[in-house]
N, C-alpha and C positions, 0 to 999 in steps of 0.2 A: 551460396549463403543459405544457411538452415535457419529460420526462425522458430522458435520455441515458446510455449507459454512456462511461465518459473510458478508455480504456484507455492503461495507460502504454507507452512507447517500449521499442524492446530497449536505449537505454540505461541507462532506472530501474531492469530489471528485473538488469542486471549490476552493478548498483550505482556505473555511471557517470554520476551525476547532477548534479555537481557543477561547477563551474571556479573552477578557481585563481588566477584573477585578471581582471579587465575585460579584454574585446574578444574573448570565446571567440568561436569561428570557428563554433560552431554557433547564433548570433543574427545575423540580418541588420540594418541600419542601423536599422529599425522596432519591434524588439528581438520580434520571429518568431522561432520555430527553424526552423532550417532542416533538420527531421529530419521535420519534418509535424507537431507535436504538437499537441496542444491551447492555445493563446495565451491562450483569454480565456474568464472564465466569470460566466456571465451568473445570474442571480435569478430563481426561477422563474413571479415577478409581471413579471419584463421591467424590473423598474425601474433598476437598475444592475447594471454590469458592471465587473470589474476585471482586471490584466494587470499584467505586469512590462515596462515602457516604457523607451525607452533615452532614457539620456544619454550625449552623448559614446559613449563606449565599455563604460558600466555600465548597470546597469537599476536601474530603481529602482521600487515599488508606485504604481497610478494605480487610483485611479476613475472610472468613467465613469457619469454621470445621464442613462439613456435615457426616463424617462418627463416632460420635460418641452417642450416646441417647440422647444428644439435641444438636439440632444447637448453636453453641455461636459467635459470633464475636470479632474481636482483630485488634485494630483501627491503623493505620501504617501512622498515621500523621511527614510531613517530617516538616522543616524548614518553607516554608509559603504553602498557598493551592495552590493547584494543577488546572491548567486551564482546561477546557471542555474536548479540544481537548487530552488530556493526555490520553492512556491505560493504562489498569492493566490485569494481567494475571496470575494466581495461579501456582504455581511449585509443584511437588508430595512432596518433604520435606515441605511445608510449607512454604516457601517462595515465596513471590510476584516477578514477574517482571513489572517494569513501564516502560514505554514509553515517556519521554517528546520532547519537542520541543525545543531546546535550539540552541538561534544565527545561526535559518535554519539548525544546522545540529539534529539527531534522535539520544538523548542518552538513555542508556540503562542503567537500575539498578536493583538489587534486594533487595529488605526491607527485613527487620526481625523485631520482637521483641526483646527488650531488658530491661525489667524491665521495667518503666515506658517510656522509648522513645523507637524511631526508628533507627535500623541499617538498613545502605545502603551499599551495594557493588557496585563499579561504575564497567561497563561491557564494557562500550568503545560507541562509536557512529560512527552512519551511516554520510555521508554526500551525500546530492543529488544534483551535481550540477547545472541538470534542474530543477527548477522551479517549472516546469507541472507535474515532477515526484512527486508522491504521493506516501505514506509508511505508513503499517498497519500492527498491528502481526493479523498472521495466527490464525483460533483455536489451543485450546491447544493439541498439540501432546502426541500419546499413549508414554505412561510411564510415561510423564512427567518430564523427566530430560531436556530436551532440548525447547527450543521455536523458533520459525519461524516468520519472517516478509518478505510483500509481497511488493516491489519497483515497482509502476506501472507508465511505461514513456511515451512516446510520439510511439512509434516502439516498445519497447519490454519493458520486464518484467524481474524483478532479483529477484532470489530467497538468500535469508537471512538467519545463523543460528544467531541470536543474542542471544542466552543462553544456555549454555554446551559444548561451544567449547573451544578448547584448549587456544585460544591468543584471547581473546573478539570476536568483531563480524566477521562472515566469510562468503564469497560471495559463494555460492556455484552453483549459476546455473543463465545464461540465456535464456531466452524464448522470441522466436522473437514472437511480437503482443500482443496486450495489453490483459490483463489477470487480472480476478476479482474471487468474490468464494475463493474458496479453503476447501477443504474433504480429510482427511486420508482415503486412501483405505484398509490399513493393521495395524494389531497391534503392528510393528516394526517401523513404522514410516518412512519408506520408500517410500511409493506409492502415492502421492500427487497429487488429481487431480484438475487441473482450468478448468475458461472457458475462452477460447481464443478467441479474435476477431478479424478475418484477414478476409481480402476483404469483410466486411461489414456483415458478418455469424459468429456467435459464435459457438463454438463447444467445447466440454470438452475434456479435454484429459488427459493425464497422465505424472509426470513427475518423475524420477527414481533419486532421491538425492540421491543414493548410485551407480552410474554411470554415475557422472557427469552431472548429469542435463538431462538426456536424453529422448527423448519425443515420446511418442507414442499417438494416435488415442483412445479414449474410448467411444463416443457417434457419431453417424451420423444417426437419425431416419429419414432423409429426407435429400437430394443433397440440397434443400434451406434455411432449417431451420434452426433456433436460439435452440440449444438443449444444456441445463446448468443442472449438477449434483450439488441437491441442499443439499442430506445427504444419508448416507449411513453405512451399519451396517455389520461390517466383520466379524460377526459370521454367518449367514443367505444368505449375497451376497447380501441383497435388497438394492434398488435406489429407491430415488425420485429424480423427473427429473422434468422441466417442460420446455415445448419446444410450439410452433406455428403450429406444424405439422399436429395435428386436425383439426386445421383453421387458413391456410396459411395465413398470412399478418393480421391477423383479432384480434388473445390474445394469450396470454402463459395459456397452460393446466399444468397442474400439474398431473404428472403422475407415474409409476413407474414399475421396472424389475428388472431380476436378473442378476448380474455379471454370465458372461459364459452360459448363457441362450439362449435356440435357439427361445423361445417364445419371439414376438413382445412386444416392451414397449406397457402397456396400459396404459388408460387415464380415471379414474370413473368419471362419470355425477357427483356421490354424494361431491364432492372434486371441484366441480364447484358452487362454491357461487355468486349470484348477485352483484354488488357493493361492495365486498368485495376480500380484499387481504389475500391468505392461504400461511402459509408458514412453513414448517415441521422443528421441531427444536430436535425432539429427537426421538429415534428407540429404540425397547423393544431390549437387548442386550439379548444373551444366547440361542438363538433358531433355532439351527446349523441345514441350511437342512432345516429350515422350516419358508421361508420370508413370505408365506403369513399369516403367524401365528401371526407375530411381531405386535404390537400395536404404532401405530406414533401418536406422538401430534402433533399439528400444531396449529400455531401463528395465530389469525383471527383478521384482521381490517376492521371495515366498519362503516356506519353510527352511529350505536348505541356505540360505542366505540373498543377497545380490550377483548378480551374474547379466550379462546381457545378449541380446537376441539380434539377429538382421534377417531382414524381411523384404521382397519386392512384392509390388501391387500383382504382376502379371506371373507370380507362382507359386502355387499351392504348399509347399514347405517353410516352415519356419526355421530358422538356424540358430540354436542356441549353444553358445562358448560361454566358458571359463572369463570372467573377468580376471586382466590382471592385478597382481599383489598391488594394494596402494591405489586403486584406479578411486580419483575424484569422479564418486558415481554420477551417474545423470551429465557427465560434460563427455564430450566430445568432438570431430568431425570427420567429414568424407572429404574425399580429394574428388572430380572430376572424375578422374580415371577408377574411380569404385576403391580405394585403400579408407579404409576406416582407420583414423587416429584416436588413440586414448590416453589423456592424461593420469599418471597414477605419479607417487610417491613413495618413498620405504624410507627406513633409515640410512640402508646403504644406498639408493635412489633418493638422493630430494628431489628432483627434476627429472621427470622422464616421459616418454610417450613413446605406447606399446601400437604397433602397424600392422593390422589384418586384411589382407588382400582377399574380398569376400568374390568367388566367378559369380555372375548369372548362372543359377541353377544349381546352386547348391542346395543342400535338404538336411533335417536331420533325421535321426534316429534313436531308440532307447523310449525311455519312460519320462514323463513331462513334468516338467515341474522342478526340475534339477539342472546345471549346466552340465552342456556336453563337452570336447575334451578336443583344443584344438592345437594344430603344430603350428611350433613357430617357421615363420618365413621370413622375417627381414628385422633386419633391429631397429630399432626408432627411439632417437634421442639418447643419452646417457643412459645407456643399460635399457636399453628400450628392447621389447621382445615382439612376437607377431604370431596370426595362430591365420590358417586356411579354413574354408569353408567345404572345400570338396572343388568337384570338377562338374563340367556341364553345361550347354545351353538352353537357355529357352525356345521352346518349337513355336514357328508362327504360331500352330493352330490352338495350344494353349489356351485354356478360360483363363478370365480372372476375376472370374468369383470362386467361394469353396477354399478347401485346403484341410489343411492334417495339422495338429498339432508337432512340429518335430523335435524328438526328445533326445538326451544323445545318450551313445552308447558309450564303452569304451576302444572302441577304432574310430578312426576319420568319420565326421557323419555323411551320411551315404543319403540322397534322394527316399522319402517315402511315399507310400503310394497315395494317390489325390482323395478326398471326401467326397460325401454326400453334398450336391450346393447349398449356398447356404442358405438359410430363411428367410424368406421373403419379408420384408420391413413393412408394416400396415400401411402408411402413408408414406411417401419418399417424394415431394416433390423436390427439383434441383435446387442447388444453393444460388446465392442471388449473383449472377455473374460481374466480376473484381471490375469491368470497364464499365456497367452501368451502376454499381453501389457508389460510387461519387456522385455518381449525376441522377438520378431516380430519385424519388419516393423519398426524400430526406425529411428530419425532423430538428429543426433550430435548436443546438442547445446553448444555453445562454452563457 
């Protein structure tokens, strides 16, 4: 299980969420926004995923069943389409929850199948009576019985169960300061961390939904800095972070450490792309004891379009491939065994997921800031395709700090050679280790 912060777009957060009628110009024919957001959210067992799918010129709720020999989808059209600003979010039994916008207040449902139409369970709704407050579900919570939405207001932040509690929606926690992200730390569903922004510094922290909302401290790499836990992977401990800390006042690094670790966050050169936006959406799960092992993907925006990158903590190469046609950017996941899955769509694909076998030690090559160029290797799902990273192990004696940006060329990308280490962080002291942030230094929140 890869836990992920979803951050909303600068238009949820202006309260531009919405369209007022079929064929907004910010869905492309696949029904993508075309702002980069987040399209599709996957179950933290990998078994379904769901998305809002176009028809025609409208969208309408899908599912998709990735855990069985091919991906299929099962289209969950309600009574008329569904506006932009609507969520969807996959449940471990197969049922969706939606999110709409109904008369300012946030009502809450679950679809199902039912022969040829859709059932709806109504679930109750939120109501915000500020305005400015803004409301998002959370990633999907380990197990998957339950789902979370995050009320962000003017001063503080309400945490939300809006699915599997006993009397519909239930308030369960606030958190003074306004609070974006959001990462399960544990596989109970318990450990919930934000980033919070009080007196003008973000900082992550942790919030304890099975003790009332109670809040402790989880990153502080520097007394100044803007430090946001952007995913994380509770078998391993690993974090990706990205903070200012490298260069005060100057860009957010992208970094990463381990929960209860005395070694300093670092920050690789090669994870620092030009003109380009990196953003980590999934963590090789199953590698207990061994974060530098783990293989993270990461979301790359820059000139030449979308495209994405895989990365280990323990080697200096960065691997950047060719997204597939159709790929719902920013979703994905690992298997265990290191197979990176990715959901994409086409016309002649509605349903499908592309499978990249990435070895330990693979690298790229070429110029940065463009995808490199990978073969396929196995097919995945309905027209599902696959592309290789190279070949290679990692040597015991290996750093892991440092690294090369790797660019691709056009052959297979090939290992390139290591960097300069990287820059020493002014302040780095550890993050606050996951077995004493429930229990330490808490602050009641009401």
């Amino acid at each position: 299980m890869t836990a992920c912060a979803i951050e909303p777009t600068a238009a949820d957060e202006d309260g531009d969420d919405r369209g007022d009628e079929c064929g907004d110009e910010r869905w492309d024919d696949c029904g993508v926004p075309r702002n980069g957001g987040t399209v599709c959210a996957i179950t933290a067992d990998g078994a379904y995923a769901a998305r809002l799918a176009p028809a025609g010129d409208c969208l309408f709720p899908e599912r998709w069943t990735l855990d069985g020999p091919e991906p299929y989808a099962v289209p969950l059209p309600g009574n008329q389409p569904e506006e932009p600003g609507t969520e969807v979010q996959p449940m471990s039994d197969g049922r969706v929850l939606i999110r709409r916008l109904v008369d300012g207040r946030h009502a809450f449902s679950l679809l199902y199948p039912t022969g040829p139409g859709t059932g709806e369970l109504p679930l109750g709704a939120v109501e915000c009576p500020d305005p400015d407050t803004r409301l998002r579900l959370l990633p999907p919570a380990p197990g998957g019985e339950k789902a979370y939405a995050l009320a962000v207001g003017r001063r503080s932040t309400a945490v939300w169960l809006v699915a599997g509690g006993a009397f519909g929606p239930e308030h369960l926690a606030m958190v003074p300061g306004r609070c974006s992200g959001g990462v399960w730390l544990d596989r109970a569903g318990r450990m919930l961390a934000l980033d919070r922004e009080v007196g003008g510094r973000t900082k992550a922290i942790v919030v304890d939904l099975e003790r009332d909302g109670e809040v402790s401290p989880l990153l502080q790499i520097a007394a100044d800095s803007d430090d946001r836990l952007l995913a994380a992977d509770p078998d391993s401990g690993l974090l990706l972070i990205s903070s200012d800390a490298p260069s005060p006042g100057r860009e957010q690094r992208l970094g990463w450490g381990v929960i209860g670790s005395t070694l300093p966050v670092r920050f690789p050169e090669c994870l620092r792309l030009p003109d380009c936006t990196v953003t980590p959406f999934a963590i090789q799960p199953g590698q207990v004891l061994m974060p530098e092992n783990c293989g993270v993907a990461l979301r790359v925006d820059g000139p030449a379009g979308t495209w994405f990158a895989v990365w280990r903590p323990a080697e200096r190469q960065l691997l950047q491939l060719p997204a597939p046609e159709g790929w719902l950017a920013g979703a994905g996941l690992w298997t265990e065994s290191g197979v990176l899955q990715l959901p994409y769509a086409t016309r002649e694909v509605p349903c499908g997921v592309a499978r990249f076998a990435v070895p330990r030690g693979a690298g790229g090559t070429g110029d940065a800031g463009s995808p490199g160029v990978g073969a396929p290797v196995a097919a995945g799902g309905t027209g599902g395709s696959g592309g290789t990273g190279g070949t290679g192990e990692t040597r015991p004696g290996d750093p892991v700090r440092g690294g090369t940006v790797g660019a691709p060329g056009e052959a297979a990308p090939v290992p390139s050679p290591p960097s300069e280490p990287d820059p020493p962080v002014p302040v780095a002291p550890r993050p606050v280790p996951l077995r004493e942030a429930p229990l330490n230094g808490r602050v009641a929140v009401g």
